[in-house]
C-alpha positions as CSV (number, residue, x, y, z in Angstrom):
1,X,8.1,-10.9,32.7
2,X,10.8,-8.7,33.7
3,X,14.8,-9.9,32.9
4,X,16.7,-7.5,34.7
5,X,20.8,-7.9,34.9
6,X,22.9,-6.9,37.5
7,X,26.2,-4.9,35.4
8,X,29.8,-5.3,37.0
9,X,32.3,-3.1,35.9
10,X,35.0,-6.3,35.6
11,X,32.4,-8.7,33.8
12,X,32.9,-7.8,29.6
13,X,30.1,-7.0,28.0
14,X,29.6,-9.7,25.8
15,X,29.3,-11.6,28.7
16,X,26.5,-9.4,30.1
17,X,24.9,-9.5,26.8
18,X,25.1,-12.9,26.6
19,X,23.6,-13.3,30.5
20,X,20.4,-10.9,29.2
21,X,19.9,-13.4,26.5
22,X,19.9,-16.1,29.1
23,X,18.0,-14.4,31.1
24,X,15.4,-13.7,29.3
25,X,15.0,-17.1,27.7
26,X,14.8,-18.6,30.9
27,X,11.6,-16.6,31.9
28,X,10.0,-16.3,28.3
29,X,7.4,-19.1,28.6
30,X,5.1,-17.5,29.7
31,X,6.1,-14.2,28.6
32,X,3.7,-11.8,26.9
33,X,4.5,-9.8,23.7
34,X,2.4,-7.1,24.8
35,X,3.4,-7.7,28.2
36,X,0.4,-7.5,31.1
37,X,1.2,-4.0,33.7
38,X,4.1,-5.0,36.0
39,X,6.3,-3.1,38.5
40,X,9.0,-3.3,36.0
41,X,9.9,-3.6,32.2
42,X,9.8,-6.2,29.8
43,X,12.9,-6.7,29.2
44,X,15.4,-4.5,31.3
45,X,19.3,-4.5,32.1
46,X,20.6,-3.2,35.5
47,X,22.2,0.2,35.6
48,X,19.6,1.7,34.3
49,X,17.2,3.9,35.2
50,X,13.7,2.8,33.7
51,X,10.1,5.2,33.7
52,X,7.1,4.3,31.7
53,X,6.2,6.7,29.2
54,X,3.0,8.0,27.0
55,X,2.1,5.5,24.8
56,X,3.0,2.5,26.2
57,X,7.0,3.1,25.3
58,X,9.2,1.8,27.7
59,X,12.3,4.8,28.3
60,X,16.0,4.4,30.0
61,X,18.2,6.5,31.3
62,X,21.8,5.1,31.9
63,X,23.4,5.0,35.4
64,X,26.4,3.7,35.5
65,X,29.5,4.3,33.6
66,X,29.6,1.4,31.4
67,X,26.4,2.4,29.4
68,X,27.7,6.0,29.4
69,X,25.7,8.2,31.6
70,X,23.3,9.9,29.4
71,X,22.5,7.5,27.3
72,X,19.5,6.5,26.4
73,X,17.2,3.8,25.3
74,X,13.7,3.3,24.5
75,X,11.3,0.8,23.0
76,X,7.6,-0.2,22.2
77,X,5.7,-2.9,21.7
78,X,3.4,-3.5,18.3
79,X,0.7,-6.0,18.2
80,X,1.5,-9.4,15.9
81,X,1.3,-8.4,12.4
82,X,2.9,-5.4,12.6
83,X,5.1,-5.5,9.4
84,X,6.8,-3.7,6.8
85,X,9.5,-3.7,3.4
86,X,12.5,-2.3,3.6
87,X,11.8,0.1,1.0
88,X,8.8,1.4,3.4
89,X,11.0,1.4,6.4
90,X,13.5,3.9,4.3
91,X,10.5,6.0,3.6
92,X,9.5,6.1,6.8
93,X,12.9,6.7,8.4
94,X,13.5,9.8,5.6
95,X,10.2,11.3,6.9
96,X,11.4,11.0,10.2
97,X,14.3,13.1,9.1
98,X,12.5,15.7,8.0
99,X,10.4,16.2,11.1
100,X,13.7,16.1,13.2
101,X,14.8,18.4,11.2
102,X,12.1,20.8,11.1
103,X,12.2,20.8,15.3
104,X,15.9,21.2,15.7
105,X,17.3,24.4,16.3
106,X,18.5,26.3,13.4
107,X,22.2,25.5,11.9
108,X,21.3,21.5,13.5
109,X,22.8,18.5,11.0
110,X,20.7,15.5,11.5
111,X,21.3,13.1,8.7
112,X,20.8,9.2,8.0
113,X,24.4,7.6,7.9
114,X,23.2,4.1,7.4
115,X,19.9,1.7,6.9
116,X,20.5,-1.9,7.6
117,X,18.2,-4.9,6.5
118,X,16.8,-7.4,4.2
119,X,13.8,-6.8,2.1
120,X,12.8,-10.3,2.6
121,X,8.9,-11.5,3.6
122,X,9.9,-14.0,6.5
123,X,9.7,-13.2,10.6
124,X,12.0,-12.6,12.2
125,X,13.4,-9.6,10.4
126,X,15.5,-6.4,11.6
127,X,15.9,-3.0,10.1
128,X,18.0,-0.5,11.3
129,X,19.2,2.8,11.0
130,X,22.2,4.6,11.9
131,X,21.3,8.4,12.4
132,X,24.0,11.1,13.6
133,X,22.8,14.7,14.9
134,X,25.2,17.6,15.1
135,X,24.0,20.5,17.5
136,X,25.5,24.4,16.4
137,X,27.7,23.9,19.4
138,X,29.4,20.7,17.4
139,X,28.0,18.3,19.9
140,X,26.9,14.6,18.2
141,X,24.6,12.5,19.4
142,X,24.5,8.9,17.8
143,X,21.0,7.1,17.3
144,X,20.1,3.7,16.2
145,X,16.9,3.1,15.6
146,X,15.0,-0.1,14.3
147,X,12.3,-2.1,14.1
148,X,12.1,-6.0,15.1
149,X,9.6,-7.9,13.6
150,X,8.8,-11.5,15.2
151,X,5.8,-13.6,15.2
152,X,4.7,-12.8,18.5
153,X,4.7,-9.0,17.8
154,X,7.1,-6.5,16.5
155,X,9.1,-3.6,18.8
156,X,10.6,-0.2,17.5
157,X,14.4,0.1,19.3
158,X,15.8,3.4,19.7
159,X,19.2,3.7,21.4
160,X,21.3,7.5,21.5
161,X,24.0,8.7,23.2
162,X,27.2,11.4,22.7
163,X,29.0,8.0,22.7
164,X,28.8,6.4,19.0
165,X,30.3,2.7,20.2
166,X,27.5,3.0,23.7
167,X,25.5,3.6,21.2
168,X,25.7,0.5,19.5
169,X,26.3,-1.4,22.3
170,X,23.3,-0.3,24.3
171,X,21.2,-1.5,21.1
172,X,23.0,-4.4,20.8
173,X,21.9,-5.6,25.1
174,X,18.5,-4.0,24.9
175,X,17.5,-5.7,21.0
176,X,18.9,-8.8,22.0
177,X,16.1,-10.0,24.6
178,X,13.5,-7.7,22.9
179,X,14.2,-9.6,19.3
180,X,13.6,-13.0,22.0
181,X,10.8,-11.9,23.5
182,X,9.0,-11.4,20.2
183,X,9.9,-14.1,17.9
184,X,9.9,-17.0,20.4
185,X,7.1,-19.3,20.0
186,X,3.9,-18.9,21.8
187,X,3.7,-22.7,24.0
188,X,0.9,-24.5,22.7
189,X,-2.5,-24.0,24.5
190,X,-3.7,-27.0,26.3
């Protein structure tokens, strides 16, 4: 299944968030949580510019000047089960740091300025960090990154840009249908 929006620069985005969600639940029964090869995505948003990467991950690049050109967003999909606490999603996300860390170049800040979520046992369930880098140059790039768990399957979320509000929003669009797409019930076989 493949939800892809048309963006207008004089339609808000909470209205074009709102017309992925639509979207997507319109087309999501017979949708796929580890969705079959198509020509496109998933779950995709016009404007940007989608490639298939290693590893099944799913990457955009934005293309239009409400996403903020440069941005980018990238997801993948994890079979049904795929589950964690929150307490090993903060471990997780601190080792990420550290690898991060250990790539940049030297005098690079990468640090966590958030971790959002409930430590509780039931699907669906969201966690999500808040990660800001800051280059030698004093460039930033904002990233969230999270993890939605549903019972249909579970998909890591990253979105990043130089733009800490694109940022957000571009997580917000892009983990709205994903979060659908893997919690909505499976229709009953016949």
């Amino acid at each position: 299944m493949q939800a892809a929006v048309k963006r207008s620069r004089l339609i808000p985005p909470i209205i074009r968030g709102l017309t992925v969600v639509v979207a997507v639940a319109a087309g999501l029964g017979s949708a796929s949580a580890q969705p079959a090869p198509t020509e496109g995505p998933p779950v995709g948003i016009g404007g940007w510019r989608h490639e298939k990467g290693a590893n099944d991950v799913h990457l955009f690049q934005c293309q239009e000047a409400t996403c903020v050109p440069g941005s980018r967003v990238s997801y993948r999909f994890y079979p049904a089960g795929t589950t964690m606490s929150l307490a090993q999603y903060r471990g997780e996300q601190e080792a990420i740091i550290k690898a991060l860390q250990q790539r940049a170049p030297q005098g690079t800040s990468i640090k966590i300025v958030a971790i959002e979520g409930e430590d509780v046992a039931t699907l669906p369930r969201m966690f999500k960090t808040l990660r800001l880098t800051i280059a030698p140059d004093g460039s930033q790039e904002h990233v969230h990154s999270g993890l939605l768990m549903g019972e249909k399957a579970s998909v890591s979320l990253i979105s990043s840009s130089r733009d800490e509000k694109a940022a957000g929003a571009n997580y917000m669009q892009y983990g709205i249908g994903l979060l659908l797409l893997v919690q909505t019930p499976r229709e009953p076989t016949k």
